[in-house]
C-alpha positions in Angstrom: 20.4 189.6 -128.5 20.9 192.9 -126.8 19.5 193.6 -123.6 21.1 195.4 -121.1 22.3 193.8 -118.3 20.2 194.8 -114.8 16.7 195.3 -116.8 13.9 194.1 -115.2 11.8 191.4 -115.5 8.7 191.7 -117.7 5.8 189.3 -117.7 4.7 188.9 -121.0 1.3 188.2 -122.1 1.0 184.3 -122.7 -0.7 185.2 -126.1 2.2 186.8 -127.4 4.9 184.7 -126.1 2.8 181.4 -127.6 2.4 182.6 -131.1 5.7 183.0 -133.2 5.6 185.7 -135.7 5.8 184.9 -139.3 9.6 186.5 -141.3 9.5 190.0 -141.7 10.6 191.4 -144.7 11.0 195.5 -146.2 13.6 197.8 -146.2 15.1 198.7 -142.9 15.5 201.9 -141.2 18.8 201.5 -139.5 18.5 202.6 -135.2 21.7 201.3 -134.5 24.9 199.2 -134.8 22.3 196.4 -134.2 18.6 197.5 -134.2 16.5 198.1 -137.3 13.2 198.8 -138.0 11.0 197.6 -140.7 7.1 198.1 -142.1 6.9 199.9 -137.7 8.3 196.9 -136.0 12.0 197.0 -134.2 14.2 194.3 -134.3 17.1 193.6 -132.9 20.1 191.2 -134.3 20.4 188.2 -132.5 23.5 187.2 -130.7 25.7 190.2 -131.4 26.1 193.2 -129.7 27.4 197.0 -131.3 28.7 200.0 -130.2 25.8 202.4 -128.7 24.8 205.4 -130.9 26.8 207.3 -128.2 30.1 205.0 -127.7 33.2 206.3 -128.2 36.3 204.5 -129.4 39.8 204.7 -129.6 41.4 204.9 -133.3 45.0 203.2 -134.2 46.4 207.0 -132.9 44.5 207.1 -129.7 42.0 209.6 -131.3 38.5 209.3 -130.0 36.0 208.3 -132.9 32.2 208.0 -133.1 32.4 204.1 -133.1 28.4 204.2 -132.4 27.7 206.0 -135.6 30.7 204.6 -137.4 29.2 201.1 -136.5 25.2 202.2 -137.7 26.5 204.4 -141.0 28.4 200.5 -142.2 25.1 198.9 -141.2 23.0 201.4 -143.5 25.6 201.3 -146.5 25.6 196.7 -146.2 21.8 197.0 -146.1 21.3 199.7 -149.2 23.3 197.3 -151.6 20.8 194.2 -151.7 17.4 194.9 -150.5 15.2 194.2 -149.0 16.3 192.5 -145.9 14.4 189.7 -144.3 14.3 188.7 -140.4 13.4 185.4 -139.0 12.1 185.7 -135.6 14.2 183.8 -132.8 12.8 185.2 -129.1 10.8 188.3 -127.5 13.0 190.2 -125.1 11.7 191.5 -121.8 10.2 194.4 -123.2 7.9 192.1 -126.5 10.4 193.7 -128.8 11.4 191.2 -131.6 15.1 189.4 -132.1 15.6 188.0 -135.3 18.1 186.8 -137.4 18.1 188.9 -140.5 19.9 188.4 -143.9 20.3 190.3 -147.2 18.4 189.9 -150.4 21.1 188.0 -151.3 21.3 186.0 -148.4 24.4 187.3 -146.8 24.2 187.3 -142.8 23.6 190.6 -141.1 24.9 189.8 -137.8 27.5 187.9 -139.0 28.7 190.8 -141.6 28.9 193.8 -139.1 31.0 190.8 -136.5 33.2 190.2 -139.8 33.7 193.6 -140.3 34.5 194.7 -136.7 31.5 196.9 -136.6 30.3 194.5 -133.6 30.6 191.6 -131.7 29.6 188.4 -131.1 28.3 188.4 -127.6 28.3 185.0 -126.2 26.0 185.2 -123.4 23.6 184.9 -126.3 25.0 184.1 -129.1 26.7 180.6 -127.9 29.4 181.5 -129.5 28.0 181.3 -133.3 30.3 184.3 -134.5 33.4 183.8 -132.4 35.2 182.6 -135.7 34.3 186.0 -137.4 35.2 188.0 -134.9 38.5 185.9 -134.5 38.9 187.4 -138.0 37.9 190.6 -137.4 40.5 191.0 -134.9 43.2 189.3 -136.7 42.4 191.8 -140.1 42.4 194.9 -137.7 39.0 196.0 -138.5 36.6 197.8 -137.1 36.5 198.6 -133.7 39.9 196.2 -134.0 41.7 199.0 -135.3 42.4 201.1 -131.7 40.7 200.3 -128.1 37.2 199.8 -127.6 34.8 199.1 -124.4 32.5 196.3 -124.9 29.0 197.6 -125.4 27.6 195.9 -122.3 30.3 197.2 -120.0 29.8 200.3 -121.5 26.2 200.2 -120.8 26.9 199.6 -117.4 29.5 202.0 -116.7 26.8 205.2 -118.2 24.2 203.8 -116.7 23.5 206.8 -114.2 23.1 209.3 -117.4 26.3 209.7 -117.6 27.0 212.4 -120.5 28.2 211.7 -124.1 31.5 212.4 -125.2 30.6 214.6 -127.7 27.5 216.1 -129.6 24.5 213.7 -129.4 23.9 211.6 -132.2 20.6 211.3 -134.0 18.7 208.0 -135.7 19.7 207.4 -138.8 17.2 207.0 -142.0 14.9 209.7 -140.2 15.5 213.0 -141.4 12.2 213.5 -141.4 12.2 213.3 -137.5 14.5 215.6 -136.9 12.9 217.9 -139.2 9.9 217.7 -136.8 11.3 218.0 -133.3 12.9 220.1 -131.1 14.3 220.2 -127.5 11.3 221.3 -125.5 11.2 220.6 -121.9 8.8 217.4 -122.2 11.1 215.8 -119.6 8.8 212.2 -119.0 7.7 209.6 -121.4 4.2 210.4 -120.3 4.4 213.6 -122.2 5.6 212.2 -125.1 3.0 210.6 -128.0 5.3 208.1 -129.8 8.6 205.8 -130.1 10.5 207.6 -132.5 10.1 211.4 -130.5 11.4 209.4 -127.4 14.8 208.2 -129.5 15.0 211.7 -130.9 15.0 213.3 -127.6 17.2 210.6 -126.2 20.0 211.0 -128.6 19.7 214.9 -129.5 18.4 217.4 -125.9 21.0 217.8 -123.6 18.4 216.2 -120.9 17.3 213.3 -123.3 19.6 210.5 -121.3 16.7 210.7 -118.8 14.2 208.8 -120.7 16.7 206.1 -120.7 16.5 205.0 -117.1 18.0 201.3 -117.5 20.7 202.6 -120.2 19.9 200.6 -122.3 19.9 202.9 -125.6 16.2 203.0 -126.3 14.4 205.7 -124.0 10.6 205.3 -122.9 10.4 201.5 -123.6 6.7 201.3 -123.4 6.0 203.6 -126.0 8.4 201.3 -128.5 
């Protein structure tokens, strides 16, 4: 479950923490390393934790990579070969967004493919551990973000927490050309000038001033709108 470290507390409405939602199932927009989106509804993988859609890494050479969009371009291309996915729900997070454990049409783990695969890691303040085997792997093949020198997403979270700047060019949200096709980088500089969820990420991750809508760094700007 990704949530960044620092965020504050939320009190939920009792009615939605009492009722547990049924499996979702549909074809996924890919967010992230770790976030989908399916039939409107984010969900986030539980127990593992990828590279933020503006991480950097280091490659075998020392190069810096796009490990962010590296990690969300694997996730897309695993998810297009058996559809559709399905997510079994597990816990809110603070904010009522939905953690799930997902798997493939043909039953293969999410989560525990992209920790196999080096494309993100088990993170054991929530995952007790259930992927420390695959990532034991991971390392071992050289895969991944195994292959050079990596931060850890939640230190990295912490460390561009006060909207710090990319290291490069902004990355958009994958699957949504059609959102980029719609926006642009007008000075709407507070969430309360913004209409929905998916403007706010495209701002976020493409205006020069979009890290502001991100207050808590946590890679999803304007919280209440998503």
């Amino acid at each position: 479950m990704k949530y960044s470290d620092g965020l504050r507390e939320v009190n939920l409405p009792n009615l939605i923490r009492s009722k547990q939602p049924k499996p979702i199932t549909g074809v996924a927009s890919v967010i992230d390393g770790d976030t989908i989106e399916v039939h409107g509804q984010r969900i986030r993988f539980n127990g593992i934790d990828a590279p933020e859609s503006k991480q950097y890494c280091n490659d075998a050479k020392g190069f810096e990579y796009p490990c962010g969009r590296r990690s969300a371009e694997a996730l897309d291309k695993f998810l297009a070969a058996s559809k559709p996915v399905q997510c079994r729900f597990v816990t809110w997070d603070r904010y009522g967004r939905f953690i799930g454990d997902c798997t493939r049409a043909d039953g293969a783990s999410v989560a525990g493919w992209m920790v196999e695969h080096g494309q993100a890691l088990d993170w054991p303040r929530y995952s007790h551990g259930a992927y420390v085997s695959l990532q034991a792997k991971a390392e071992a093949a050289k895969v991944g973000l195994w292959v050079g020198a990596f931060e850890a997403p939640w230190d990295w979270r912490v460390d561009h927490a006060d909207n710090a700047a990319p290291s490069s060019q902004p990355l958009g949200i994958m699957s949504r050309p059609q959102v980029a096709q719609s926006y642009s980088c007008q000075p709407r500089r507070y969430c309360s000038q913004i209409s929905s969820c998916d403007e706010a990420q495209w701002y976020l991750h493409n205006c020069s001033w979009g890290r502001k809508l991100d207050r808590d760094g946590d890679g999803v700007a304007c919280e209440t709108l998503c």
